[in-house]
Each structure stands twice: as structure tokens, then as C-alpha cells.
N, C-alpha and C positions, 0 to 999 in steps of 0.2 A: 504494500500500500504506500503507492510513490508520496500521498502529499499528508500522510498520518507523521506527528512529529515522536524522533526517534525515543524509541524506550529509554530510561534511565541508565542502563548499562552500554549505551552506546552512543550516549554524548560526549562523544571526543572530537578533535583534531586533530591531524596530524598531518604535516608539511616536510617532502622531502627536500635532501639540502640543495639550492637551488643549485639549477644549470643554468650559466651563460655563457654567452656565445656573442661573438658581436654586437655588444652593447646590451643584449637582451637579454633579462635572467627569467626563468620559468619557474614557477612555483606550482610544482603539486601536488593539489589539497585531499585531504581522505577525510569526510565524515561527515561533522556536522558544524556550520560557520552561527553560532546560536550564542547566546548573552554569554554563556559560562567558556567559551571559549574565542570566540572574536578577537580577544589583544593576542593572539598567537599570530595571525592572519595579518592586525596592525602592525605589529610590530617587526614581523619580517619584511613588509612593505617597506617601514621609514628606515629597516637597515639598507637595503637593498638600492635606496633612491638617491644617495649620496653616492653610489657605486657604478649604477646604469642609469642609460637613456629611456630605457624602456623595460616595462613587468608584466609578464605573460603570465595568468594565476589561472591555470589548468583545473576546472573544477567537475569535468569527467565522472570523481567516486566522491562528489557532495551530494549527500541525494535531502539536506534540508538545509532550511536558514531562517531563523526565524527573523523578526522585526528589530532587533536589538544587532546581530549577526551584519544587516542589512544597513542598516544606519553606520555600523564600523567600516563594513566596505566602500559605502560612497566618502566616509571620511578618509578613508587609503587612496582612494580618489584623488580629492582634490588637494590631500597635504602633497601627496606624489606630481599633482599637476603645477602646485607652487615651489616644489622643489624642481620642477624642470622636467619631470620623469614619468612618463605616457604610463599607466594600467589600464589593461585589456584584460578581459575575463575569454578564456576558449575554452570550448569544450561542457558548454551549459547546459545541464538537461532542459529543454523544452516546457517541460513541466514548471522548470524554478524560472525561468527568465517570465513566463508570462505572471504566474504569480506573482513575482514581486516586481514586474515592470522595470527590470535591471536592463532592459534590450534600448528603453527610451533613454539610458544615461552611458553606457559603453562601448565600447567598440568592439564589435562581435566578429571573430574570423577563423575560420576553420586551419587549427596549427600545421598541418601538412600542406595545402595550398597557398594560404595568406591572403585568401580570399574572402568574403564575404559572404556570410547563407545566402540562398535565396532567399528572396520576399518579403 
């Protein structure tokens, strides 16, 4: 049950250590982006923005995020867009991008082409 939020025993985060590559560091995320765990997500952001041009936060195995979750990531946003340094979200389940309307504020691109979904 994609959009049930997760049981108690499975409110975690866990961020592997990023890859970069030509300016561009990748963060990917495993779990759940939710109040009790958000400054994990924050905080690898504001290391990473002094380092790169750019933050790729691969969220492929996020399968929740609540409101609080939500509010940190647009805050990783626009601290990362005053430090000079682009965040993109790829890899979004369908399901989380229309809920929480993350598609009207990112830039969405498929990481193997660097293209754009359709539609």
C-alpha cells in the first residue's frame, strides 16, 4: 500500500555516500524522508553545496514523505539554490511527486538520459 505511511519499525533513512562526478554529487535515498528523519537528507545537502554545482537526490527506494519530510526538502532547495548549487530530485515515484506536488517546484529528469518525462 504505496501511499499508507510506513509502520513504526520502518521509519528510517538512509543515504548512501554520495557519488560525484563532474560537479555533480548523487544522493541515494532509502526509506522514508518524514519529520523524524529529514535533517539527515538536510544536512547532506548543505555538506555537499559548498563542494558541487549540482545535487542529484535519487529517491527511486523513498516510497513516503510526509509534510514535515516535505517542507525540509524544499528548504534543501533553496538554501542549495542560495549557495549556488542546483537540487534535482530523479527517480520519483509517480505516486509521491503528485501527492505532494514536488513536480510544480523541481526539476525532474530521468538519470540515464538527462532528459525530461514526458508530459
Amino acid at each position: 500500500m504505496g501511499n499508507d505511511p510506513p509502520s513504526p519499525q520502518k521509519r528510517t533513512l538512509t543515504i548512501d555516500p554520495p557519488a560525484i562526478a563532474d560537479g555533480i554529487a548523487t544522493l541515494v535515498c532509502h526509506g522514508a524522508i518524514i519529520a523524524e528523519t529529514s535533517n539527515l537528507f538536510m544536512s547532506q545537502v548543505r555538506k555537499l553545496t559548498a563542494e558541487v554545482q549540482s545535487i542529484e537526490a535519487d529517491l527511486s527506494d523513498v516510497d513516503y514523505v510526509d509534510s514535515c519530510g516535505l517542507g525540509d526538502v524544499i528548504a534543501s532547495y533553496l538554501s542549495g539554490r542560495l549557495a549556488g548549487c542546483h537540487l534535482s530530485l530523479i527517480k520519483v515515484h509517480p505516486g509521491t511527486l503528485f501527492m505532494t506536488r514536488l513536480s510544480s517546484v523541481f526539476d525532474q529528469r530521468n538519470a540515464q538520459t538527462g532528459q525530461a518525462p514526458p508530459g
